[in-house]
C-alpha positions as CSV (number, residue, x, y, z in Angstrom):
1,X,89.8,-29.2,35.5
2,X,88.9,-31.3,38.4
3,X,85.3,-31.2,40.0
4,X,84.6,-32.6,43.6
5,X,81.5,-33.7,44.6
6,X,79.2,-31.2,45.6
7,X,80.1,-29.7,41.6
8,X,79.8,-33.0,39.8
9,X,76.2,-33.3,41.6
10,X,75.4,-29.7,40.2
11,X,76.4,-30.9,36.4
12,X,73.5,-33.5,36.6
13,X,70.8,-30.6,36.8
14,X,69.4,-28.8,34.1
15,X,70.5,-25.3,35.5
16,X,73.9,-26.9,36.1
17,X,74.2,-24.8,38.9
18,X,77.5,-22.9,40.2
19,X,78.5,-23.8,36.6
20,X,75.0,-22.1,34.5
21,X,76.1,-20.6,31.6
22,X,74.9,-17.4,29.9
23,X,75.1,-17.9,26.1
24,X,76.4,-20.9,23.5
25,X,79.5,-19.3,23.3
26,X,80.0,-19.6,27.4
27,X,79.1,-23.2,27.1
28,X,81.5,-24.0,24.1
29,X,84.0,-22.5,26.3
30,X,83.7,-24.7,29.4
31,X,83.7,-27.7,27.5
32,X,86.9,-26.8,26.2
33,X,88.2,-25.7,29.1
34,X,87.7,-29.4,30.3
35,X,88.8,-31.0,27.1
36,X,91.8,-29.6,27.1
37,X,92.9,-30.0,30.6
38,X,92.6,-33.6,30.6
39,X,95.7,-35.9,29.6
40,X,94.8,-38.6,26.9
41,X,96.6,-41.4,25.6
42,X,95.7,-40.6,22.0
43,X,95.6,-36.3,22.2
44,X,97.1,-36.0,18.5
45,X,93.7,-35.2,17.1
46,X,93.6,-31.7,18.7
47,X,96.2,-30.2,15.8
48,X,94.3,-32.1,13.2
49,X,90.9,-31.6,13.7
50,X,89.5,-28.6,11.8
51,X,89.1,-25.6,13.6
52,X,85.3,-25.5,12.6
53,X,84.8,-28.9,14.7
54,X,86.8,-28.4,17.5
55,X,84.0,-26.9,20.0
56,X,82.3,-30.2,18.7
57,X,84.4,-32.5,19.5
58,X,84.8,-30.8,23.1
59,X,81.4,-30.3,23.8
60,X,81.0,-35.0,22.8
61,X,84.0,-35.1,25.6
62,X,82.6,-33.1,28.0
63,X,79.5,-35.0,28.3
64,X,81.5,-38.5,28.1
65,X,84.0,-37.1,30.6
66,X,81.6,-35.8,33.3
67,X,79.4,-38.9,33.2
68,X,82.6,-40.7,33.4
69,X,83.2,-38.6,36.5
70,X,80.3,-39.3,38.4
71,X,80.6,-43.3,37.6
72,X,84.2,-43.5,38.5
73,X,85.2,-40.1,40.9
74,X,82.1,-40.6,43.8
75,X,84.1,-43.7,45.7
76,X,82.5,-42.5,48.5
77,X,78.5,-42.0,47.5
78,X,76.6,-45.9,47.2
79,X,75.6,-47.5,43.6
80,X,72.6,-47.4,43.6
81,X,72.9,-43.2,44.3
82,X,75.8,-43.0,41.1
83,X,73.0,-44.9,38.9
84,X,70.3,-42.3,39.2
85,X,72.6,-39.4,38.9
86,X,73.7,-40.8,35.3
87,X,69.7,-41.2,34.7
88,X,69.6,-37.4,35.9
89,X,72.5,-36.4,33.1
90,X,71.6,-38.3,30.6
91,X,67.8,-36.9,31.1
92,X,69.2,-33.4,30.4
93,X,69.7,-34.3,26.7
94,X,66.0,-34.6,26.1
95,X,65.4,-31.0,27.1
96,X,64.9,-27.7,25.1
97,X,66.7,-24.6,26.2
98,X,64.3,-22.3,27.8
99,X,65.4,-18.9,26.1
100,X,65.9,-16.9,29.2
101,X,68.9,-15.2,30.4
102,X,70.8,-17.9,32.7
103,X,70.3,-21.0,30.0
104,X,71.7,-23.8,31.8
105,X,73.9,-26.3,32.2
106,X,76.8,-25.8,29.7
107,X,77.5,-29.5,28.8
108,X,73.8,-29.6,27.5
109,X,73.8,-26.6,25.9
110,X,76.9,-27.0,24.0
111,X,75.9,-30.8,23.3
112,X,72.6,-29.9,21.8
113,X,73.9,-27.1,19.8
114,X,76.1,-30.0,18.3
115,X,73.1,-32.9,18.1
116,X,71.1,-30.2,16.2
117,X,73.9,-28.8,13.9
118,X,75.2,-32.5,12.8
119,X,71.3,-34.4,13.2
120,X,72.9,-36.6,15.7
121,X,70.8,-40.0,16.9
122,X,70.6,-39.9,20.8
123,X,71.5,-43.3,21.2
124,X,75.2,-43.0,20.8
125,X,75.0,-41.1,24.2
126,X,72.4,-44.1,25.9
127,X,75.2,-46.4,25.3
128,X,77.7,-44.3,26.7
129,X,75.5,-43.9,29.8
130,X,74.7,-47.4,29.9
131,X,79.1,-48.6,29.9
132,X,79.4,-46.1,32.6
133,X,76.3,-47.7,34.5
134,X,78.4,-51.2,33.8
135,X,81.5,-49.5,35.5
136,X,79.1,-48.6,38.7
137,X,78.3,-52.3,38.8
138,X,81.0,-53.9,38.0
139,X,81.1,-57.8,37.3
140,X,84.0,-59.8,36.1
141,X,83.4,-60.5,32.4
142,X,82.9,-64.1,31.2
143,X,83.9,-64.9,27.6
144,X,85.2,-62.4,25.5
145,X,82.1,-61.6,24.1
146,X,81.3,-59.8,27.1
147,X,84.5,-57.7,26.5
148,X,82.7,-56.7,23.4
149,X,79.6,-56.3,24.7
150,X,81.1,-53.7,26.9
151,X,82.7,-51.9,24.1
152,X,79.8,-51.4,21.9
153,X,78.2,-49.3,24.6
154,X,81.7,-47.4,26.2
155,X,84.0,-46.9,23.0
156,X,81.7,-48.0,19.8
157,X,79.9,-44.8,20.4
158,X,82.6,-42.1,20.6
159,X,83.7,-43.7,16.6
160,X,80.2,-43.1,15.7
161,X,80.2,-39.5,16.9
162,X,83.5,-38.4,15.2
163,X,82.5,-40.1,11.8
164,X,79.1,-38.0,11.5
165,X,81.0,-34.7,12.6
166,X,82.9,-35.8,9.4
167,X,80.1,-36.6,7.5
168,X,81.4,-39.7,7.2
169,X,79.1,-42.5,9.0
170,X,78.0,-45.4,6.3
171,X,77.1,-48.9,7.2
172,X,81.3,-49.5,5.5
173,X,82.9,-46.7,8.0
174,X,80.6,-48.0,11.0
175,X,82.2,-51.4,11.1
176,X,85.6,-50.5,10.7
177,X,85.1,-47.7,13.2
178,X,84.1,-50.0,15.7
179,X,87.2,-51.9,15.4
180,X,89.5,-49.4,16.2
181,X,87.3,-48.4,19.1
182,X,87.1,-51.8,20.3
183,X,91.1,-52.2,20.2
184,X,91.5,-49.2,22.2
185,X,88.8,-50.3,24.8
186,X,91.3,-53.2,25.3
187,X,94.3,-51.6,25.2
188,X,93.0,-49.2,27.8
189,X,91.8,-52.5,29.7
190,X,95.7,-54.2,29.7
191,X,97.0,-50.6,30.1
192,X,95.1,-50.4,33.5
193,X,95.9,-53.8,35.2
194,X,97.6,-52.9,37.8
195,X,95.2,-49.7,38.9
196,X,92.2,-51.8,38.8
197,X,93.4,-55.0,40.3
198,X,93.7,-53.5,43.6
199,X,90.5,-52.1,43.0
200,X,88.7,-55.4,42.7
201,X,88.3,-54.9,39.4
202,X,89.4,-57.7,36.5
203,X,88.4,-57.6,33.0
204,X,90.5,-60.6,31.5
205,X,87.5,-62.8,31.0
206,X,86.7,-65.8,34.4
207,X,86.7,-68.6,31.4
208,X,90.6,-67.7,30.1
209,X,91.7,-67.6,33.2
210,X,90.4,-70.9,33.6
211,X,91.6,-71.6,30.6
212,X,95.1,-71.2,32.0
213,X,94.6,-72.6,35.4
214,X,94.7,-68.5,37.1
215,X,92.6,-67.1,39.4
216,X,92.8,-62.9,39.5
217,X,93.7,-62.9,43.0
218,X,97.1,-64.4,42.4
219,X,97.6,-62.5,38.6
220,X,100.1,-59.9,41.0
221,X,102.1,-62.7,42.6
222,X,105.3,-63.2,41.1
223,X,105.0,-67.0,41.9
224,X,102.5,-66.8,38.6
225,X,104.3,-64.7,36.1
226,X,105.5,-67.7,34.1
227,X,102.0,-69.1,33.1
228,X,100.8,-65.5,32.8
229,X,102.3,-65.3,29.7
230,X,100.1,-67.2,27.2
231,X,97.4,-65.9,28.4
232,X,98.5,-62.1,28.0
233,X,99.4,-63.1,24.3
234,X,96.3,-64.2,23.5
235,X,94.0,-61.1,24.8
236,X,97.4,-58.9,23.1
237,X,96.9,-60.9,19.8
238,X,92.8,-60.6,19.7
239,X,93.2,-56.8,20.5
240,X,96.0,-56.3,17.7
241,X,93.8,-58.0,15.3
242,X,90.7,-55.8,15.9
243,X,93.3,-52.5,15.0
244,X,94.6,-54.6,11.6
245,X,90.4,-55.0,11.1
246,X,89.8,-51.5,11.6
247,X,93.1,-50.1,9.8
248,X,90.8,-50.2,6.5
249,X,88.9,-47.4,7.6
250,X,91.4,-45.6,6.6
251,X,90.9,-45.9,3.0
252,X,87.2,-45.7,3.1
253,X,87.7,-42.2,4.0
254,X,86.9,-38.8,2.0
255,X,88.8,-36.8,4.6
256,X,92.9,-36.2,4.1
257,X,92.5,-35.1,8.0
258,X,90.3,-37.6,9.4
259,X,92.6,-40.1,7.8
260,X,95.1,-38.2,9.4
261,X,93.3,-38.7,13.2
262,X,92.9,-42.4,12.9
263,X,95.9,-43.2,11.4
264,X,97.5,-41.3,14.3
265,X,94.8,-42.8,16.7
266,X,96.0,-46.6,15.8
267,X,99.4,-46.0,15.9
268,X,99.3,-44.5,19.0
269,X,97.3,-47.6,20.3
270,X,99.5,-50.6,18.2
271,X,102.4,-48.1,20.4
272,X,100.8,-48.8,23.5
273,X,100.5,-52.5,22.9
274,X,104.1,-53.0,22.1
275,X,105.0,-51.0,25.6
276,X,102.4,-52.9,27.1
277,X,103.8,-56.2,26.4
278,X,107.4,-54.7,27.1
279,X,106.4,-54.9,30.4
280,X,105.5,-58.4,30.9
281,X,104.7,-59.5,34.5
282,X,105.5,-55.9,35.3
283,X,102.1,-55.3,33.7
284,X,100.2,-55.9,37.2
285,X,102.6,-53.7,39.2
286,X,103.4,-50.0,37.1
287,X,101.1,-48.5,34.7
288,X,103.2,-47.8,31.2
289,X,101.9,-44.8,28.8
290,X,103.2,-42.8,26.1
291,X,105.8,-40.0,26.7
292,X,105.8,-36.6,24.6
293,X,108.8,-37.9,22.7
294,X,106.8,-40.8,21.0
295,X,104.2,-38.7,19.6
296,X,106.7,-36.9,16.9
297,X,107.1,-40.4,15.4
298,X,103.3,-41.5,15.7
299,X,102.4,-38.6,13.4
300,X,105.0,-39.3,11.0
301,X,104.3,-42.5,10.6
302,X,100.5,-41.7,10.8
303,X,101.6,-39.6,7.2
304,X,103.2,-42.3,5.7
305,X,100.2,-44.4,6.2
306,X,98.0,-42.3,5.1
307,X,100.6,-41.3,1.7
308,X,101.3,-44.7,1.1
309,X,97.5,-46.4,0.8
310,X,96.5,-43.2,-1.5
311,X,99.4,-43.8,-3.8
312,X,98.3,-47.3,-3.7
313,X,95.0,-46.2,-4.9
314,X,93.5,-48.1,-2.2
């Protein structure tokens, strides 16, 4: 489900236009419609999930995907113009539903069916508006704490969401959560050298480059691959440690099938890592992702995990 411009302008309004929806049900249904047509590194929650939080769980990606959209799909409009159309989205939480026929835009009415069903803060969503403003405005981060800066507003938040669908959100689960979010903000980071290179974008950190005499104009020349090396190690090892932080989460969980999801969800990222450093050099050049014949053993080993720490009463 792909929008072009003209559509992802009408998704910012309050009607929605072309895209107004008629009832909750209609609204449910568009956000799935878009959920479910996008490819995702980590899609093994769909057949775990219960069925009474799936439109949920749709209608938290639809609003993260469209925003998403309109920060990273409208090349051609300026900055400055991207900016106020995420202010325009994110002002259409705020609103109440009017009650007339034609009620709107069906990412908002789906999302604040959900926000009123689960008491959901708002400011899970701000932060998520505010990463995608970062990605508008890009600037190379500096330290590593920038890194994480950045992933308390574009990944911390989605954790946050799925644990109080589960009713699951405690100052223990947040911590963890944010972890495992972290580690697959990173991943997706290394993942995605070699598409956002080209684009100007960098987001190994100016002082370890420094750190190993490189410069991210030459991180794509061959002449460099050998003192690439260390420093891909070191942002690999950082990111690996974040999962093994956030692996306890999975014991501090009531629910057999949320367990389940992030078990599944940091496998599927600790997978990615090992393919990622697989590549090596190749890293800068071809984009590596999982293949439908990897998922199979993620989920079985996402049972084990799960079996094994309740056996171990932990």
């Amino acid at each position: 489900m792909k929008f072009n411009k003209e559509q992802l302008i009408e998704l910012t309004r309050s009607d929605g236009g072309s895209h107004a929806v008629e009832s909750l049900q209609d609204a449910y249904g568009f956000c799935m419609k878009l959920a479910t047509s996008h490819y995702e590194n980590f899609p093994v929650g769909s057949i775990i999930i219960p069925k009474k939080l799936r439109k949920h769980f749709y209608s938290i990606y639809a609003f993260a995907r469209i925003a998403d959209d309109i920060a990273d799909e409208l090349a051609e409009v300026d900055a400055s113009t991207r900016v106020k159309l995420l202010n325009d989205f994110i002002g259409n939480l705020y609103e109440k539903d009017s009650g007339t026929a034609i009620i709107g835009n069906p990412v908002f009415v789906a999302i604040r069916s959900t926000i009123n069903n689960f008491s959901l803060p708002p400011q899970p969503f701000e932060r998520l508006i505010t990463a995608f403003k970062m990605d508008v405005e890009f600037e190379q981060p500096t330290s590593f704490d920038d890194l994480e800066h950045y992933c308390i507003h574009s990944a911390n938040p989605i954790g946050e969401l799925v644990l109080r669908l589960f009713g699951e959100w405690n100052d223990d689960t947040s911590k963890k959560s944010d972890s495992i979010c972290t580690a697959l903000q990173l991943v997706n980071f290394w993942q995605d050298f070699s598409l956002d290179l080209p684009n100007g974008r960098c987001y190994l950190p100016t002082a370890m480059l420094e750190k190993y005499s490189l410069v991210k104009e030459n991180l794509q020349d061959e002449k460099f691959s050998a003192i690439l090396y260390p420093c891909l190690s070191e942002v690999y090892d950082k990111t690996s440690d974040y999962f093994a932080e956030g692996g306890q989460l999975i014991h501090r969980l009531k629910s057999n099938r949320l367990r389940m999801e992030i078990a599944a969800t940091i496998n599927g990222g600790k997978k990615m890592i090992d393919k990622i450093k697989e590549s090596g050099a190749e890293i800068f050049h071809k984009r590596p992702s999982l293949s439908k014949s990897d998922y199979p053993g993620l989920l079985f080993k996402s049972v084990i995990d799960v079996m094994v720490r309740r056996r171990l009463g932990s």
